[in-house]
N, CA, C and O atoms as a GROMACS GRO file, in nm:
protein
  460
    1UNK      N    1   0.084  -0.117   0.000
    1UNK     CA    2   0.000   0.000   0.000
    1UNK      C    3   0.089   0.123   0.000
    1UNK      O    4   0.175   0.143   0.085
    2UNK      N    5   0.056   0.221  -0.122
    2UNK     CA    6   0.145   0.311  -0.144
    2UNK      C    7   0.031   0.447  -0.060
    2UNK      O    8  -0.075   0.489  -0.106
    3UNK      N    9   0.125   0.504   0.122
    3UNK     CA   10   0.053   0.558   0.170
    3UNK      C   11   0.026   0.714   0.114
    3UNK      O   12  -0.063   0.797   0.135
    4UNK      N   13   0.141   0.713   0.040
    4UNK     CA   14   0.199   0.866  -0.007
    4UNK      C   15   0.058   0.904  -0.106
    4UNK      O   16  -0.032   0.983  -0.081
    5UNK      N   17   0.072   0.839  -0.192
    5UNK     CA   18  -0.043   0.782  -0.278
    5UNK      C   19  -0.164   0.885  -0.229
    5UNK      O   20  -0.178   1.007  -0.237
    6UNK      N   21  -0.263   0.750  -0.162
    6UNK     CA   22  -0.335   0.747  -0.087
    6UNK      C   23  -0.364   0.866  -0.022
    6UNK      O   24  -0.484   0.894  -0.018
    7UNK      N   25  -0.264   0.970   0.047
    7UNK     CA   26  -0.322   1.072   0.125
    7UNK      C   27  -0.327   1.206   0.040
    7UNK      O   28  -0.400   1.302   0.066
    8UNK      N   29  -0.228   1.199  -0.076
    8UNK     CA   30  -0.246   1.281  -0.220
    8UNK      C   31  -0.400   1.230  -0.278
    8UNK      O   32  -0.489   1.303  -0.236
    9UNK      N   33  -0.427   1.165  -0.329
    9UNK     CA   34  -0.575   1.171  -0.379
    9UNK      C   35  -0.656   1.164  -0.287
    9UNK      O   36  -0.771   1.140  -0.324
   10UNK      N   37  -0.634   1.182  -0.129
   10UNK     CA   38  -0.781   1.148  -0.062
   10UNK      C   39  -0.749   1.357  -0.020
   10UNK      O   40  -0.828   1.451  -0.017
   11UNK      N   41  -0.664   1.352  -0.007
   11UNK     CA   42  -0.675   1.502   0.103
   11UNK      C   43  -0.635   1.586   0.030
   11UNK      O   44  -0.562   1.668   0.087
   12UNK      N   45  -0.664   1.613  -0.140
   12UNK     CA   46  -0.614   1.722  -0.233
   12UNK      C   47  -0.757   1.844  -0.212
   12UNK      O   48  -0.734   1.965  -0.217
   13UNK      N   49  -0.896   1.791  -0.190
   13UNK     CA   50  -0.939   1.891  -0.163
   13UNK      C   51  -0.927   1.975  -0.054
   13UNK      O   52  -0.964   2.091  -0.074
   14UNK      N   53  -0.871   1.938   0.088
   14UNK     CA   54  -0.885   1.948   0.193
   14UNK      C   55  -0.759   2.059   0.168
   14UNK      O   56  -0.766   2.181   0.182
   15UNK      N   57  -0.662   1.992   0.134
   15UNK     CA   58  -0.551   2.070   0.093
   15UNK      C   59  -0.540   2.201  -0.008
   15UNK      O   60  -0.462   2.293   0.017
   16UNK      N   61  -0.626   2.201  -0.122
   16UNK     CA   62  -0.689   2.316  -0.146
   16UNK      C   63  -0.715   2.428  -0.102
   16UNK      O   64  -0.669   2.539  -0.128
   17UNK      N   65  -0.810   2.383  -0.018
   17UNK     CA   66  -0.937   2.501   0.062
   17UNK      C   67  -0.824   2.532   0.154
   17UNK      O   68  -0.872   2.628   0.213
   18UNK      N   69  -0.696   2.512   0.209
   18UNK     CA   70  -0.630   2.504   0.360
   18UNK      C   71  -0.546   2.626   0.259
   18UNK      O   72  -0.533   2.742   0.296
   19UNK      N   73  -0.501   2.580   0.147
   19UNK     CA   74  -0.397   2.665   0.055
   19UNK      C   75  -0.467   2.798   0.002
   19UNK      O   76  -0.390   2.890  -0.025
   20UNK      N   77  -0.592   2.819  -0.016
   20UNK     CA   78  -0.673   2.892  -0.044
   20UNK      C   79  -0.692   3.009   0.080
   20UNK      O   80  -0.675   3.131   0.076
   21UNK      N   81  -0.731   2.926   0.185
   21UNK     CA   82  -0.760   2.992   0.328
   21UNK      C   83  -0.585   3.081   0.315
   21UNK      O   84  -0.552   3.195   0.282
   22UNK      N   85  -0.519   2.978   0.354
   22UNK     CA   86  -0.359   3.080   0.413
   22UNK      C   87  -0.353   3.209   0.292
   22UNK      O   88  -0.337   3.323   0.335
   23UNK      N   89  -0.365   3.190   0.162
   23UNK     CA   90  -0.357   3.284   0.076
   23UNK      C   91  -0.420   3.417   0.110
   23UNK      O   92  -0.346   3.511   0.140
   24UNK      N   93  -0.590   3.437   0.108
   24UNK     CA   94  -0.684   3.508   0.193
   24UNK      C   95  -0.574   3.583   0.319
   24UNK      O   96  -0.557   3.705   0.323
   25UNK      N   97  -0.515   3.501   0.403
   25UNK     CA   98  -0.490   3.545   0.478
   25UNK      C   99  -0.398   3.628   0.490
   25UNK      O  100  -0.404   3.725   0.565
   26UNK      N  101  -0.283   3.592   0.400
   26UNK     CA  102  -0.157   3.646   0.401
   26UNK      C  103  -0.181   3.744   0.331
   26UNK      O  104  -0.102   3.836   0.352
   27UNK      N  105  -0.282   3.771   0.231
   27UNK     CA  106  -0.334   3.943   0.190
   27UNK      C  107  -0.400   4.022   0.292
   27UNK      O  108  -0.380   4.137   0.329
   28UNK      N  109  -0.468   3.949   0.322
   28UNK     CA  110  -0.545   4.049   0.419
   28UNK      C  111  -0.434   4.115   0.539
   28UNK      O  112  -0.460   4.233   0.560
   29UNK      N  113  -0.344   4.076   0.603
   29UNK     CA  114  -0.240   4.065   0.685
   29UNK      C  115  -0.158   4.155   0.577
   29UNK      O  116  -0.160   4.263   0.635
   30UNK      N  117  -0.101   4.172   0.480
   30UNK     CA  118  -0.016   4.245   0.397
   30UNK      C  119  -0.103   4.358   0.370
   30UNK      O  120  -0.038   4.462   0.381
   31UNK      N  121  -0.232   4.382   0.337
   31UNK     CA  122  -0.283   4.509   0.284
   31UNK      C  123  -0.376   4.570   0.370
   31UNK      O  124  -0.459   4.644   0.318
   32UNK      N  125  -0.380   4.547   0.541
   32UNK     CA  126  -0.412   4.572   0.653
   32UNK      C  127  -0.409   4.747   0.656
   32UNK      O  128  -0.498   4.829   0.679
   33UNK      N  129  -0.247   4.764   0.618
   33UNK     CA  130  -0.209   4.940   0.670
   33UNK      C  131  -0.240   5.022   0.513
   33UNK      O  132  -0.188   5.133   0.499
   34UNK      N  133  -0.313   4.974   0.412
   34UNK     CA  134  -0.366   5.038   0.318
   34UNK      C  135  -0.503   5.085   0.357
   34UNK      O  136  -0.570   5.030   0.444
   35UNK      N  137  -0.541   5.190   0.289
   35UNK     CA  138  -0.681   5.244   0.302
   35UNK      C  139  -0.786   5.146   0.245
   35UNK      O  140  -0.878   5.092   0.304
   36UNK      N  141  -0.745   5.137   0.097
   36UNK     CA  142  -0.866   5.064  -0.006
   36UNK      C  143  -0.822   4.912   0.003
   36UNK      O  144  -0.902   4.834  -0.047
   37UNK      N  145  -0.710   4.859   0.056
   37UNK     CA  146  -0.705   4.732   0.095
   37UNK      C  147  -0.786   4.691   0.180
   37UNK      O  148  -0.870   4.610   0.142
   38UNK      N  149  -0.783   4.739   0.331
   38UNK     CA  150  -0.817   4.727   0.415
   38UNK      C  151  -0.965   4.704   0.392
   38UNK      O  152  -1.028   4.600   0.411
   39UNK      N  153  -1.004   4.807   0.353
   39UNK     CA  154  -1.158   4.768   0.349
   39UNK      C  155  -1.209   4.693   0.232
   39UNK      O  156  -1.324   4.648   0.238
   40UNK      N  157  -1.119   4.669   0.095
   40UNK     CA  158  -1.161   4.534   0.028
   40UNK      C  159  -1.159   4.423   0.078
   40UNK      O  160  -1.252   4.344   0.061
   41UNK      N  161  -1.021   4.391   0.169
   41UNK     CA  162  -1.003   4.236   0.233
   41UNK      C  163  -1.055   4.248   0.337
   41UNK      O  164  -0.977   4.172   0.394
   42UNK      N  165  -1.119   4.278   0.412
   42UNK     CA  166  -1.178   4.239   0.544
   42UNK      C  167  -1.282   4.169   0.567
   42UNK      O  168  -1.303   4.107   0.671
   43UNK      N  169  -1.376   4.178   0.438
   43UNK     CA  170  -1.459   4.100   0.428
   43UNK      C  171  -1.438   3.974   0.388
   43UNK      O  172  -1.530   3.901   0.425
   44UNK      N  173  -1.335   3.907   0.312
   44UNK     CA  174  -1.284   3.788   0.263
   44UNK      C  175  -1.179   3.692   0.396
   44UNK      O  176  -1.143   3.577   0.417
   45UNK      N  177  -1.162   3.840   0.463
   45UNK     CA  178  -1.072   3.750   0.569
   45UNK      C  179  -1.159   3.701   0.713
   45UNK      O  180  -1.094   3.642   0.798
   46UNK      N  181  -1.261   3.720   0.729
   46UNK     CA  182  -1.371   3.612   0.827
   46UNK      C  183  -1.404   3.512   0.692
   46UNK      O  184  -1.390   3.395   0.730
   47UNK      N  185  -1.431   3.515   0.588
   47UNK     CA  186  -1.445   3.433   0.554
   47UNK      C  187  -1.319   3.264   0.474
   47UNK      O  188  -1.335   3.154   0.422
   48UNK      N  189  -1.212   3.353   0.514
   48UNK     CA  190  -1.096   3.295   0.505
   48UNK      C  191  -1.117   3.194   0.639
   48UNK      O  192  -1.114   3.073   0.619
   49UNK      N  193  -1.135   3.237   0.754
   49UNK     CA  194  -1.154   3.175   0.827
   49UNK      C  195  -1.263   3.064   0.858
   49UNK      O  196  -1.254   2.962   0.927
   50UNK      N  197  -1.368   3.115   0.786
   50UNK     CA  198  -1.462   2.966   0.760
   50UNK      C  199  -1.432   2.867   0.684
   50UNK      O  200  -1.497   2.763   0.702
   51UNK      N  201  -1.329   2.868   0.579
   51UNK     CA  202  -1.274   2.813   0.481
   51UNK      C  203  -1.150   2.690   0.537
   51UNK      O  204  -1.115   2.576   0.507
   52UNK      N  205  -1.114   2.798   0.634
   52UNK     CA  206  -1.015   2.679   0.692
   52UNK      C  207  -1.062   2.559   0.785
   52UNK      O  208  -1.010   2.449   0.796
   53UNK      N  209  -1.215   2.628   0.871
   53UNK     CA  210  -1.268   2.532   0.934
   53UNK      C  211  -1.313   2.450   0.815
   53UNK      O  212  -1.272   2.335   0.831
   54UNK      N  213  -1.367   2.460   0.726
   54UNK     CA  214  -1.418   2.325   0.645
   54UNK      C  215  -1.348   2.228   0.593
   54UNK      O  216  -1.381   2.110   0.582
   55UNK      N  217  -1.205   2.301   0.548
   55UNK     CA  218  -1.099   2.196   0.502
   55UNK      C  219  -1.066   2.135   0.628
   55UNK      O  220  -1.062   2.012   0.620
   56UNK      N  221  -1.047   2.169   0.711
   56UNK     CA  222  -1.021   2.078   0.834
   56UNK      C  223  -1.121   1.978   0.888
   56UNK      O  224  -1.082   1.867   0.922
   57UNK      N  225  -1.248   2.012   0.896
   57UNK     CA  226  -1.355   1.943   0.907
   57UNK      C  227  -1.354   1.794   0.766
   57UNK      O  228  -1.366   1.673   0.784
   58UNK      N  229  -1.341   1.851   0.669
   58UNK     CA  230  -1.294   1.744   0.582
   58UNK      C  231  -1.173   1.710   0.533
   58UNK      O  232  -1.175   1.672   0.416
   59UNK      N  233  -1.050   1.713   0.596
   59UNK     CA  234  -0.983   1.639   0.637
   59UNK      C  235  -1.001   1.542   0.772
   59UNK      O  236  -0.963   1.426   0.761
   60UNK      N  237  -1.049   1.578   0.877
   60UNK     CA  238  -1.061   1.511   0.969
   60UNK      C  239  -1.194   1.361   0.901
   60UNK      O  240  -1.211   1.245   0.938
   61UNK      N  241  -1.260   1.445   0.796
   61UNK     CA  242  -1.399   1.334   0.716
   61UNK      C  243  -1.275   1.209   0.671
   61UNK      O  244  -1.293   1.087   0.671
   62UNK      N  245  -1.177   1.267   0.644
   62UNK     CA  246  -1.132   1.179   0.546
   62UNK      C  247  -1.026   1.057   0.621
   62UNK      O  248  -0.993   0.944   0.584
   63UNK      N  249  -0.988   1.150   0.754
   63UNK     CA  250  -0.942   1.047   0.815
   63UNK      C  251  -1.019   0.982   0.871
   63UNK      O  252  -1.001   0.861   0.853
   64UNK      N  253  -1.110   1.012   0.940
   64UNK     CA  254  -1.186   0.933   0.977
   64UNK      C  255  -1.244   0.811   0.912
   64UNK      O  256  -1.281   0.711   0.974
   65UNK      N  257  -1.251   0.825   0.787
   65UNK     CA  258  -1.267   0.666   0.696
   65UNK      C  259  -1.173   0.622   0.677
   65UNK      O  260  -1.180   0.499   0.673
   66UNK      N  261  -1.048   0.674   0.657
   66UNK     CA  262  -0.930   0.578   0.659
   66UNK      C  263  -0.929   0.484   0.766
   66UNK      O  264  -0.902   0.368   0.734
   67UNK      N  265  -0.959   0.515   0.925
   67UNK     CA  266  -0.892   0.444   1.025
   67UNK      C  267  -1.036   0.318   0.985
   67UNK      O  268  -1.022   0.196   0.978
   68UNK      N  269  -1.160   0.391   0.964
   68UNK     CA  270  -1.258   0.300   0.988
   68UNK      C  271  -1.192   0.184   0.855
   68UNK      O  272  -1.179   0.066   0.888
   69UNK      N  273  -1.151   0.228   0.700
   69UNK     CA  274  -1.128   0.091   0.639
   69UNK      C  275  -1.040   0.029   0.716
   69UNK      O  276  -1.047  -0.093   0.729
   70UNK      N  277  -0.936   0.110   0.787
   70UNK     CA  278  -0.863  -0.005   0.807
   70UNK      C  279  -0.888  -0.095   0.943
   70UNK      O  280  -0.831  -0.196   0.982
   71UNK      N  281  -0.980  -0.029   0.991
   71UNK     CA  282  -1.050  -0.113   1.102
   71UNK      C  283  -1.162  -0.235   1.036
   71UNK      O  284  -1.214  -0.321   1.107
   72UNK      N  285  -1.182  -0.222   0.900
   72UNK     CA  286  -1.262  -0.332   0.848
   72UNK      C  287  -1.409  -0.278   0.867
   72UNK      O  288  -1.506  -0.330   0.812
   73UNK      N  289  -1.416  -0.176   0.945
   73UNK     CA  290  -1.568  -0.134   0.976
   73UNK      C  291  -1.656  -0.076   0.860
   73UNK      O  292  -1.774  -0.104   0.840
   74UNK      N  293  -1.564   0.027   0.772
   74UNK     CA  294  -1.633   0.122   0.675
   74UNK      C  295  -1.670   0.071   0.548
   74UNK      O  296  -1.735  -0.032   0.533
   75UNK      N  297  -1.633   0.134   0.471
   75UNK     CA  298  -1.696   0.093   0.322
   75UNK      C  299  -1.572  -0.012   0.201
   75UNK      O  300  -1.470   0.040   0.156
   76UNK      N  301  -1.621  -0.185   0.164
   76UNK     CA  302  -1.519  -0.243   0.156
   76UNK      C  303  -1.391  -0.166   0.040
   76UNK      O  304  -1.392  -0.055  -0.012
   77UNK      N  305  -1.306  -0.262   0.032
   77UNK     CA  306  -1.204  -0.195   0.012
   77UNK      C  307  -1.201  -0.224  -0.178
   77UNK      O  308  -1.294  -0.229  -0.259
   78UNK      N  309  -1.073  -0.237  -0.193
   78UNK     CA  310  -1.099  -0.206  -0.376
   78UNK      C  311  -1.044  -0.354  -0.424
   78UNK      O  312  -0.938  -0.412  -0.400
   79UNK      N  313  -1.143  -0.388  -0.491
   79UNK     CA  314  -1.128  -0.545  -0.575
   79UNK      C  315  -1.024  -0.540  -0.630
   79UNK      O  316  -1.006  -0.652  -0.679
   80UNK      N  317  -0.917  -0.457  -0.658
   80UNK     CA  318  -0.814  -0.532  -0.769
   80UNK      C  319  -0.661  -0.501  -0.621
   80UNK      O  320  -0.559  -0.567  -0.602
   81UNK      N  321  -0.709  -0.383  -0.552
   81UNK     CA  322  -0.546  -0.422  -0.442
   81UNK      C  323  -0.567  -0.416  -0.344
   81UNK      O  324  -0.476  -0.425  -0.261
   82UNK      N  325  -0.700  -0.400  -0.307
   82UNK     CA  326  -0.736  -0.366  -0.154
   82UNK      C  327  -0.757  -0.264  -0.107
   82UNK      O  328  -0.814  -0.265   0.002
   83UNK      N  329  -0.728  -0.156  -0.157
   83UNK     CA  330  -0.722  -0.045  -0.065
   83UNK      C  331  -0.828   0.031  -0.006
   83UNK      O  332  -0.944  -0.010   0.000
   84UNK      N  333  -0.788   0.147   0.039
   84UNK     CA  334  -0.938   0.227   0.048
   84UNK      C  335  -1.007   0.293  -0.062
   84UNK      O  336  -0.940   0.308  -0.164
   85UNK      N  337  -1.136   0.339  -0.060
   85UNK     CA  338  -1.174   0.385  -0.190
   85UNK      C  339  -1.296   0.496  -0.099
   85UNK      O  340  -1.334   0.513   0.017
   86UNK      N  341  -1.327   0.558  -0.248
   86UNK     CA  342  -1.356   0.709  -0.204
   86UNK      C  343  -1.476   0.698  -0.140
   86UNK      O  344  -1.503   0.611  -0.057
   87UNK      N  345  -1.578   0.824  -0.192
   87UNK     CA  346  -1.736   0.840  -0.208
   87UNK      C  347  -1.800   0.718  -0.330
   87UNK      O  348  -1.740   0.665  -0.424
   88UNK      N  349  -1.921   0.705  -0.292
   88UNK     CA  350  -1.996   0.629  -0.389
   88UNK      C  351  -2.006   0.721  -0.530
   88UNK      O  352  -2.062   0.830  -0.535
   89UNK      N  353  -1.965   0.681  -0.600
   89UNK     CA  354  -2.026   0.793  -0.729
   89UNK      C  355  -2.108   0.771  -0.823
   89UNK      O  356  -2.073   0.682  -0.899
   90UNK      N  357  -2.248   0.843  -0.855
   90UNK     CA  358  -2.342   0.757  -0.942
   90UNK      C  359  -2.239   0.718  -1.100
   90UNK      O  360  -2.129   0.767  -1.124
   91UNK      N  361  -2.316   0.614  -1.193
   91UNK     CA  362  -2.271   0.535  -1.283
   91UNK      C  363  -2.313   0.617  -1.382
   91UNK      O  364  -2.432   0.649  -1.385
   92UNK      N  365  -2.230   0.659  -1.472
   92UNK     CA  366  -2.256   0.758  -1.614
   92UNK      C  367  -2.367   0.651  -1.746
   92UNK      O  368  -2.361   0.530  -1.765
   93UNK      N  369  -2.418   0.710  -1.784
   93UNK     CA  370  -2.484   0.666  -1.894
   93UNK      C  371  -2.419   0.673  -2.045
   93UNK      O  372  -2.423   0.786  -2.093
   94UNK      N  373  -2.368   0.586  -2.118
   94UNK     CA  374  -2.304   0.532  -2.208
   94UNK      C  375  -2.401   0.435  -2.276
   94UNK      O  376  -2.450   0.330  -2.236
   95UNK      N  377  -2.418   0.526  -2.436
   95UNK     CA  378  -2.470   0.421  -2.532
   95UNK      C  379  -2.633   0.419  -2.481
   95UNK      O  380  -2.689   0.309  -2.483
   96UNK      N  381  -2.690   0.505  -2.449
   96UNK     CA  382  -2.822   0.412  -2.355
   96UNK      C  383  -2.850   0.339  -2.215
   96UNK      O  384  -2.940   0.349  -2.131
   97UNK      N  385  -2.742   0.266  -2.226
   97UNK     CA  386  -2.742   0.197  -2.079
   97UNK      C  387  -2.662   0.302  -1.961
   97UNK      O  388  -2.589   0.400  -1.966
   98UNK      N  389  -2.729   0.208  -1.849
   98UNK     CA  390  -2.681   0.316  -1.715
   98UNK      C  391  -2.557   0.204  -1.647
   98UNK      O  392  -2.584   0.092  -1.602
   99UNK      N  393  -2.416   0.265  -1.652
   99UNK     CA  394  -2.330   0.175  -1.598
   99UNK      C  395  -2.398   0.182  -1.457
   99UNK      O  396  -2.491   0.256  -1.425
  100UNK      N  397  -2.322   0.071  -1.363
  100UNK     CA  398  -2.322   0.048  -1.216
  100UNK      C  399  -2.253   0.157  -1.165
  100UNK      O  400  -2.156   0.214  -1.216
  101UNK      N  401  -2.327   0.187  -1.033
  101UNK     CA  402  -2.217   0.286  -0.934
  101UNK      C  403  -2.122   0.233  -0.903
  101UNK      O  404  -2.129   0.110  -0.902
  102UNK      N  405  -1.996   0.293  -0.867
  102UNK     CA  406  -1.837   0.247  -0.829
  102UNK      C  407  -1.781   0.376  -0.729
  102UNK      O  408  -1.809   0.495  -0.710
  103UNK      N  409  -1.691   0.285  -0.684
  103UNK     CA  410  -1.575   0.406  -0.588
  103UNK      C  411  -1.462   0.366  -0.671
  103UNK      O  412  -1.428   0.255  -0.712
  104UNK      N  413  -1.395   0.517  -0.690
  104UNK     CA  414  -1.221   0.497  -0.707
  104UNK      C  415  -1.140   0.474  -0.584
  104UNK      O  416  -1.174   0.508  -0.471
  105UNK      N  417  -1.031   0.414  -0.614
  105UNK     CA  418  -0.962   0.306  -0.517
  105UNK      C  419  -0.871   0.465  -0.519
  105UNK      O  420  -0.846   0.528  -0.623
  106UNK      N  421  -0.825   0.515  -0.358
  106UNK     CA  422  -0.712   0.584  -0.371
  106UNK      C  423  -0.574   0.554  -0.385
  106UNK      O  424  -0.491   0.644  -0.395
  107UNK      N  425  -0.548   0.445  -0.387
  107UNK     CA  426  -0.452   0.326  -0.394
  107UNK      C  427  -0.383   0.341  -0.576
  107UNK      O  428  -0.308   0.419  -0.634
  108UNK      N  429  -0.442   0.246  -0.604
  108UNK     CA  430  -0.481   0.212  -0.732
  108UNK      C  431  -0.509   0.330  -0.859
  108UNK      O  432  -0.442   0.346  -0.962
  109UNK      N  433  -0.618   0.395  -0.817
  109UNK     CA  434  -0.689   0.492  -0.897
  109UNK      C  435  -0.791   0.406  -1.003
  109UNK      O  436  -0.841   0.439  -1.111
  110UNK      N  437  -0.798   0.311  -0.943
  110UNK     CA  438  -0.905   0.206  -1.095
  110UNK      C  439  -1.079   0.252  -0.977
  110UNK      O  440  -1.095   0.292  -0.862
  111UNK      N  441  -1.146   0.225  -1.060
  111UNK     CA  442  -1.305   0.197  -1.020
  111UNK      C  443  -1.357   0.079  -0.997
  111UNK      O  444  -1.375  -0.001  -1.090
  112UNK      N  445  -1.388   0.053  -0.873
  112UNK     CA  446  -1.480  -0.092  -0.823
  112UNK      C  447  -1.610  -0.030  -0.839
  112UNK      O  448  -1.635   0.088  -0.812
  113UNK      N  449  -1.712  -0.137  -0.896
  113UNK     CA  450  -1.839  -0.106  -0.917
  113UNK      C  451  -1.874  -0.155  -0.729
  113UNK      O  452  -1.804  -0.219  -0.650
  114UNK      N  453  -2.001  -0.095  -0.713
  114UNK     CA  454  -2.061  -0.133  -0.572
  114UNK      C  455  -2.171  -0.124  -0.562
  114UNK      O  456  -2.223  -0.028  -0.619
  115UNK      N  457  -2.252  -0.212  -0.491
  115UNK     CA  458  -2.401  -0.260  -0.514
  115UNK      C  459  -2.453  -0.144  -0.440
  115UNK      O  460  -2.574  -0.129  -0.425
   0.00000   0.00000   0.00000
C-alpha cells in the first residue's frame, strides 16, 4: 500500500481550501495598513476563516474513513489491491445503458463497481 499515494488523492481537496484559506490570509495581513485594501479584504478574511474550518472538518472526514477501512468497519475496500476507496459515485450513462455505481480506489486509482 502506497501511503503517499493514498493521502495525495484522498486530502487534495482538503488541501486546497487550507492553501486557499492561508492565501486570503496572508493578503489580508499584507494590505491591513492600506486604506482601499483594508476595506476590500476584510470581508474575505472572516471568511478565510470559515474556509479553513471546512478543510479541516474534511480532512478530519477523510481520516476518519481511513482508520474505519482499516479497522474493516467502513466501506469495503478495492477489488483489484485492496485499498481504500472514495465516495460512492453515481454510474454515467453510455450508449443508452446506465453503468453500475463504483468508488475509485485511492490506492490504485481504478473503479470498483458497488451494489
Amino acid at each position: 500500500m502506497n501511503w503517499t499515494v493514498v493521502m495525495l488523492r484522498g486530502a487534495r481537496l482538503p488541501a486546497m481550501g487550507l492553501a486557499v484559506a492561508l492565501v486570503i490570509m496572508w493578503a489580508a495581513w499584507n494590505l491591513r495598513d492600506t486604506p482601499h485594501g483594508a476595506a476590500f479584504v476584510e470581508p474575505f478574511r472572516w471568511g478565510s476563516f470559515v474556509l479553513l474550518a471546512l478543510a479541516s472538518m474534511a480532512y478530519g472526514h477523510f481520516v476518519y474513513r481511513l482508520i474505519r477501512w482499516e479497522r474493516t468497519q467502513g466501506d469495503q475496500g478495492c477489488d483489484r489491491c485492496g485499498g481504500p476507496t472514495g465516495h460512492r459515485q453515481d454510474g454515467r450513462v453510455m450508449y443508452g445503458r446506465q453503468l453500475p455505481d463504483f468508488r475509485r480506489c485511492y490506492n490504485c486509482g481504478k473503479a470498483s463497481p458497488q451494489s
